[in-house]
C-alpha positions in Angstrom: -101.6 -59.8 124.0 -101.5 -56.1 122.8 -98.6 -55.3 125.4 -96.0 -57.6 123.5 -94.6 -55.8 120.7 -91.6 -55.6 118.3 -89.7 -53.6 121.3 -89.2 -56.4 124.0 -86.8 -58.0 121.6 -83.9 -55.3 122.4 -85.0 -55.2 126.3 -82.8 -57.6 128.4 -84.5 -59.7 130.4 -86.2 -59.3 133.5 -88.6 -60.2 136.1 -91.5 -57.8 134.7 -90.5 -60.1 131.2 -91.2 -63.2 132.9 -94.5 -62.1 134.7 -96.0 -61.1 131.2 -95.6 -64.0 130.2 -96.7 -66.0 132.9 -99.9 -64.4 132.5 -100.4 -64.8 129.1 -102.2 -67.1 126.3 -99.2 -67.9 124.6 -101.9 -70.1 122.1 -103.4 -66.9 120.8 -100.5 -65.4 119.4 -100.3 -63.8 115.7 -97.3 -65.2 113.7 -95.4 -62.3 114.1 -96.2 -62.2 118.3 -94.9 -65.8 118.1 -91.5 -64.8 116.6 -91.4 -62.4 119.1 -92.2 -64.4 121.7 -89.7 -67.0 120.9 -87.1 -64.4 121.0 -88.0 -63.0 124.8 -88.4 -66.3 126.2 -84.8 -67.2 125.2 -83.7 -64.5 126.6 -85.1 -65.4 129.8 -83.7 -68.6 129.1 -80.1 -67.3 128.7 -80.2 -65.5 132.0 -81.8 -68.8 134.3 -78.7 -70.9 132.0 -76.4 -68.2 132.8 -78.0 -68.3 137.2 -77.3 -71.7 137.5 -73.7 -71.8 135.8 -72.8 -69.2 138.3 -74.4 -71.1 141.0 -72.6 -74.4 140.4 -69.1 -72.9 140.2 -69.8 -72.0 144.0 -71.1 -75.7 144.9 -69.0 -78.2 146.6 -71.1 -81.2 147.8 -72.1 -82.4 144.4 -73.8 -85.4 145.8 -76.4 -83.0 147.7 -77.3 -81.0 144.9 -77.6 -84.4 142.3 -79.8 -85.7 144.9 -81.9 -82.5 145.4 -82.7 -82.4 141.2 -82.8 -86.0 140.8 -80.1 -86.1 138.2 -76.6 -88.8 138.0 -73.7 -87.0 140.1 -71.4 -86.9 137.0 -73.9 -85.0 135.2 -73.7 -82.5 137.8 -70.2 -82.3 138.0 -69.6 -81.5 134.3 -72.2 -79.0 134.0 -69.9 -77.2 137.0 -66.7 -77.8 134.8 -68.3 -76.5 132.2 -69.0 -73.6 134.6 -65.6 -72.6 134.1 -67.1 -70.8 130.9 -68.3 -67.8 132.8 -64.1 -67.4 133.9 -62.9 -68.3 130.5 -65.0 -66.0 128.6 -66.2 -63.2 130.7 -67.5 -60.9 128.5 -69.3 -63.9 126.4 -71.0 -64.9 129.5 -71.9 -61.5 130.1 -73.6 -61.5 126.7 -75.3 -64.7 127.9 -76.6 -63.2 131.0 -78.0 -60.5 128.8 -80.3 -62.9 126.7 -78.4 -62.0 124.1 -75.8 -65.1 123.5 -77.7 -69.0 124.7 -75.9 -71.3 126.6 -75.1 -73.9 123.9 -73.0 -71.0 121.9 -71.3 -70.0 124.7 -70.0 -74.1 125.3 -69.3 -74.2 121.4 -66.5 -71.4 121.9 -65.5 -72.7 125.2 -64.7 -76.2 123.7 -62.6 -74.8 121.4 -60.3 -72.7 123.3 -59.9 -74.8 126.3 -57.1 -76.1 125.2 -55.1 -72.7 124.4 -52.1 -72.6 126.8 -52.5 -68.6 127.6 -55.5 -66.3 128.7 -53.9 -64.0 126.0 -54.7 -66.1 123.2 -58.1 -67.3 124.7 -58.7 -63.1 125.6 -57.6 -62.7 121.5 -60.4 -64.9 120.3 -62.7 -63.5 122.4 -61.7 -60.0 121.1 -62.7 -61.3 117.6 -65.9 -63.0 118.4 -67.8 -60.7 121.6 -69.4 -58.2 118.5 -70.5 -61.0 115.9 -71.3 -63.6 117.9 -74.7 -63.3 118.7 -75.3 -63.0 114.9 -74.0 -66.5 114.4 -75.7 -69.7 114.5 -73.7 -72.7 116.6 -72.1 -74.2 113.2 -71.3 -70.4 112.3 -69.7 -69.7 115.8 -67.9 -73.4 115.6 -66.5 -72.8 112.6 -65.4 -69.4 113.4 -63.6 -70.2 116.4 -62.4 -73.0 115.3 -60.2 -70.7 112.3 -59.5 -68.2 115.4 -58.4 -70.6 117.6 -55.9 -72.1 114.5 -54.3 -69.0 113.6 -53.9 -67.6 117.6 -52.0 -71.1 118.0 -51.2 -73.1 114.8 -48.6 -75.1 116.5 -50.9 -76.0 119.2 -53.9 -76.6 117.4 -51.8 -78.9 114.5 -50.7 -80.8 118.2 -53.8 -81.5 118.9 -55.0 -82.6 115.3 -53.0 -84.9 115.2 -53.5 -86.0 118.7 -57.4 -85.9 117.8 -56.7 -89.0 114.7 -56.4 -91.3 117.9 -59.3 -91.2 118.7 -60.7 -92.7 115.7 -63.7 -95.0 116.1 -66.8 -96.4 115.0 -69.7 -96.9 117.7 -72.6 -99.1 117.4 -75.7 -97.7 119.4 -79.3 -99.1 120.1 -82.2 -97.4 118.7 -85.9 -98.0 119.5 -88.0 -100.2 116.8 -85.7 -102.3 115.3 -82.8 -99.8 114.4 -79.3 -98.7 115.4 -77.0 -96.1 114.6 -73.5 -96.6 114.0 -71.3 -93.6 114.1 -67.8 -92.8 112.9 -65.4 -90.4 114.6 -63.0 -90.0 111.7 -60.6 -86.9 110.6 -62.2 -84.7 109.0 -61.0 -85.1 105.4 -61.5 -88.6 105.6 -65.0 -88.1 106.6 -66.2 -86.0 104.0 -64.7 -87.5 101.4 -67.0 -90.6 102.4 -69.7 -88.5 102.8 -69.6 -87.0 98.7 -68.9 -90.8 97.8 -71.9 -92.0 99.1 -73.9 -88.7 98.0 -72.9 -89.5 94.0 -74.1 -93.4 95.1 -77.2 -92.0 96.1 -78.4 -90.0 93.1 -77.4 -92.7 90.8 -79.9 -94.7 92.5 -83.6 -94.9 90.5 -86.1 -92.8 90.9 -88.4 -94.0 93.4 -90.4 -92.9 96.8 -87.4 -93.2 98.8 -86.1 -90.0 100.3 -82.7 -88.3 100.1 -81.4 -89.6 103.8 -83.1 -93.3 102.5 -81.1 -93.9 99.7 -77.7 -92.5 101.3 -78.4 -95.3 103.6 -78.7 -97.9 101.2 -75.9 -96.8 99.5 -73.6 -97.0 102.3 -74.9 -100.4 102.6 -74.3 -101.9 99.4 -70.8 -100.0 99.4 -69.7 -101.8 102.5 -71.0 -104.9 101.8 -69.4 -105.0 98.4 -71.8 -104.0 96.0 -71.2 -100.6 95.3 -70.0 -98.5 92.2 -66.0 -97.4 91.9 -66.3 -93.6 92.0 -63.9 -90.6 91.9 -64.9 -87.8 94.7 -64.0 -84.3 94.9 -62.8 -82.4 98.0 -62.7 -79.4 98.1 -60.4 -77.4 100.4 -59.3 -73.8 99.7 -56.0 -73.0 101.2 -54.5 -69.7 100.7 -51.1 -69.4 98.6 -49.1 -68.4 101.8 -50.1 -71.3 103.8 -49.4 -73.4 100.8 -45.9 -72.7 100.2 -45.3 -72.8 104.3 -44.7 -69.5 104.6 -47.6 -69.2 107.4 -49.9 -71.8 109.1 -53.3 -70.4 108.9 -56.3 -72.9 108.3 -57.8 -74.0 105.1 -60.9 -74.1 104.2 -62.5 -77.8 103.9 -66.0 -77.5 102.0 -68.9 -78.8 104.3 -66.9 -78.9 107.2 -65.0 -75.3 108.1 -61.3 -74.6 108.6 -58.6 -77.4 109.0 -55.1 -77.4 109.8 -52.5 -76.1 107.1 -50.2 -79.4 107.4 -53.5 -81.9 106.0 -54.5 -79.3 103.8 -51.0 -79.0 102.0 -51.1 -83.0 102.0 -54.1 -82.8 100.2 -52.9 -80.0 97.6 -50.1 -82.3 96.9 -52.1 -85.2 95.8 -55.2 -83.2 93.4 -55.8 -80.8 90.9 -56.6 -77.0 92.0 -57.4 -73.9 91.0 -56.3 -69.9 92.0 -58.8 -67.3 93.3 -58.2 -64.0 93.5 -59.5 -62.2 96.2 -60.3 -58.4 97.0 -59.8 -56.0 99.5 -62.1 -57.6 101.9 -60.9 -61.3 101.3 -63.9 -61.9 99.1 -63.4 -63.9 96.1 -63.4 -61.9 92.9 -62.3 -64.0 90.1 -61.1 -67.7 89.3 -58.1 -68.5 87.5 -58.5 -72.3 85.9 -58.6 -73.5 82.1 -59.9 -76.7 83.0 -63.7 -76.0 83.0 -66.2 -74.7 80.0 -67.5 -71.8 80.9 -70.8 -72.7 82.6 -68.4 -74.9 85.0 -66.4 -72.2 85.6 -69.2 -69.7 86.3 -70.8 -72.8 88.9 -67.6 -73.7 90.6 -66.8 -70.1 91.0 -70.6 -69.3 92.2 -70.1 -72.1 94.7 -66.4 -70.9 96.3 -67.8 -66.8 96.6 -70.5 -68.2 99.3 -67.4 -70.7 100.7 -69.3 -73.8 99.6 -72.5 -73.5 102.4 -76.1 -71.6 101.5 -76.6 -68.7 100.9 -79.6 -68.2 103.5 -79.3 -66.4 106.6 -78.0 -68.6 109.6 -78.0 -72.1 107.2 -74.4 -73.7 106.6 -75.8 -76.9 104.3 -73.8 -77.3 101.6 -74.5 -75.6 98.2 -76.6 -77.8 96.0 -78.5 -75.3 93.5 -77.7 -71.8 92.2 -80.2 -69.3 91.6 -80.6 -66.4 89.2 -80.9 -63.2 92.6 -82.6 -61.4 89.7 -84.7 -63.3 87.4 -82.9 -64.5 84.2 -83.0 -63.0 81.4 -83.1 -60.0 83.4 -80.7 -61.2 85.2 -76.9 -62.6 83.9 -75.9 -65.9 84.2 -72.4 -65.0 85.9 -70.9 -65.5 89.0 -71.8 -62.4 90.7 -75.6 -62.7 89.8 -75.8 -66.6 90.6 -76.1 -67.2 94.6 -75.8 -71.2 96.0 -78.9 -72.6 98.0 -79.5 -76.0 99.9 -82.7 -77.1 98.0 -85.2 -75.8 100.6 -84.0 -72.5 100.8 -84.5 -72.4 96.8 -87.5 -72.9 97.3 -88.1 -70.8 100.3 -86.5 -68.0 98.0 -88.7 -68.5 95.0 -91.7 -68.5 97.8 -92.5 -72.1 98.0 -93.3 -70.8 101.9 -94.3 -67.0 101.8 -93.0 -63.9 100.3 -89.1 -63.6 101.0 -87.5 -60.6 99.0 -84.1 -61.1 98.4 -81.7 -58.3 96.7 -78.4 -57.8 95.8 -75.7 -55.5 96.6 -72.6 -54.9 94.1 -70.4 -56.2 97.0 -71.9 -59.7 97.2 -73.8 -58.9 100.3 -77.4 -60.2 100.1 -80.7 -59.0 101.9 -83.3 -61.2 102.9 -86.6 -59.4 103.8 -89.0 -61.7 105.8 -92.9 -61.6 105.6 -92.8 -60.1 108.8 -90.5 -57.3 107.7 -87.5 -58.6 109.4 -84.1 -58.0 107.1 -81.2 -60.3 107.5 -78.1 -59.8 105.6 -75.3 -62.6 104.7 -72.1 -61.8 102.9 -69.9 -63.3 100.3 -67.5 -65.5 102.7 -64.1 -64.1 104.3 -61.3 -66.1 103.0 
């Protein structure tokens, strides 16, 4: 495997790419070789995605081809609506049929500008994203799009949040072994509201063997059959002071979740305490204006709303639940601009629980991760 290096990451994908590794041992490979690997067969993977999209928006007898690949005729006849992406977002595919975009982030944006009444709007987001977007993991790219989409059409996209509440539901489905899933559609306020109240039921439980995900479960089950604990949750949504007083109708920010529309997130303003951020030049936050915290609160809620609530770790959008000294207390200050938010296992991926990960910090917020196999990732204070 000597002939697979570092350099066929960049190289777009090709036929010469796919006989290499037809030939190979792919159970021989180094750790590094396996990253690498990883990254080329995608690639390849892209491009076949990419072939067959452009293949099914020519097909008209959809009950030849669903009988040719053994699959149900309506699943043929979404995959060519969703076919439509390669028309929609042209230069998005294009970075799809390069290997360098997959298949499932291309659908991600598509779902979310579907709905735009006018190729310039749709053309607008595409401007924004056709650079960043194969930095972005899905959530990243969801989220994104979804703030893009709100502020091309804010009347439109409030139209359809509110045409979205209708459909509302909860769904009971079978699940091998003696289990079931129930799952809620809900607005998005709603839901995460639920999901911190049954969080705070959860850590209150005792100490035992159970994991994290178990006792949530419980919880939720002794809360809706009527044995659960009264609580006050927080929300957090961070709305800008513009879209607050009406003046303009760009999304807010809701914390776990991405940007919602201005009209729920003024509702919610009306009906909570909040607090001001000051922002600078790059719509980073730089300071927080509130009495209402000691300072160690202060310094944690502000810690949390610089990284806009979600990990700190490149391509990972769980929710903050631990801050970390970037430079090693006491070396290190315990202030806002020292302390970066972590999930739990990218703490411990940070204090190298699983390898040696550098990580260092620039005076701007933004944060460099250096893998052990050399490869730097960057993430950046979020863009309010």
């Amino acid at each position: 495997m000597e002939d697979l290096a570092r350099e066929m990451e960049s190289m777009e994908p090709s036929g010469a790419m796919l006989d290499f590794f037809l030939g190979a041992d792919l159970t021989s490979l180094t750790p590094e070789l396996q990253t690498t690997a990883t990254i080329c067969l995608r690639k390849i993977k892209a491009f076949a995605d990419h072939a067959l999209l452009s293949i099914l928006q020519c097909v008209e007898d959809t009950t030849e081809l669903a009988m040719a690949i053994h699959e149900p005729e309506q699943s043929v006849v979404r995959q060519k609506d969703q076919a439509e992406a390669l028309v929609r977002l042209p230069r998005l595919a294009d970075l799809v049929r390069r290997g360098e975009l997959d298949l499932r982030r291309l659908q991600v944006v598509d779902e979310r500008i579907v709905h735009l009444a006018r190729p310039d709007l749709v053309a607008q987001v595409e401007d924004a994203l056709v650079d960043i977007a194969p930095r972005l993991t899905r959530t990243q790219l969801a989220r994104l799009t979804t703030k893009l989409v709100a502020e091309a059409d804010p009347l439109g996209y409030d139209q359809r949040r509110q045409k979205a509440r209708e459909d509302r539901r909860v769904e009971f489905i079978p699940l091998p072994d003696g289990m079931a899933q129930l799952r809620l559609t809900l607005p998005a306020i709603d839901a995460r509201a639920a999901y911190e109240l049954l969080v705070q039921d959860a850590r209150s439980l005792a100490k035992d063997d159970r994991t994290t995900d178990q006792k949530r479960a419980d919880a939720f089950l002794d809360r809706f059959l009527g044995y659960g604990v009264d609580r006050k949750v927080k929300v957090h949504v961070t709305i800008s002071m513009e879209t607050l007083m009406g003046l303009t109708e760009d999304p807010a920010l809701l914390d776990g979740y991405g940007p919602i529309a201005a009209d729920a997130a003024r509702e919610l303003a009306m009906h909570g305490p909040w607090n001001g951020l000051l922002l600078d030049e790059y719509r980073h936050a730089a300071a927080i204006g509130t009495h209402t915290y000691r300072p160690n609160a202060e310094t944690r809620a502000f810690s949390t709303l610089r990284d806009g609530g979600t990990c700190s770790a490149p391509g990972c959008i769980s929710p903050i639940r631990e801050l970390d000294h970037t430079v090693p207390w006491p070396q290190g200050k315990t202030n806002a601009t020292q302390l970066k938010g972590y999930c739990a296992h990218h703490h411990r991926v940070k204090h190298g629980k699983c390898g040696n990960y550098t990580v260092t910090l620039d005076s701007d917020g933004t944060l460099h991760w250096v893998t052990p196999q050399g490869r730097h990732y960057t993430t950046q204070p979020h863009q309010y």
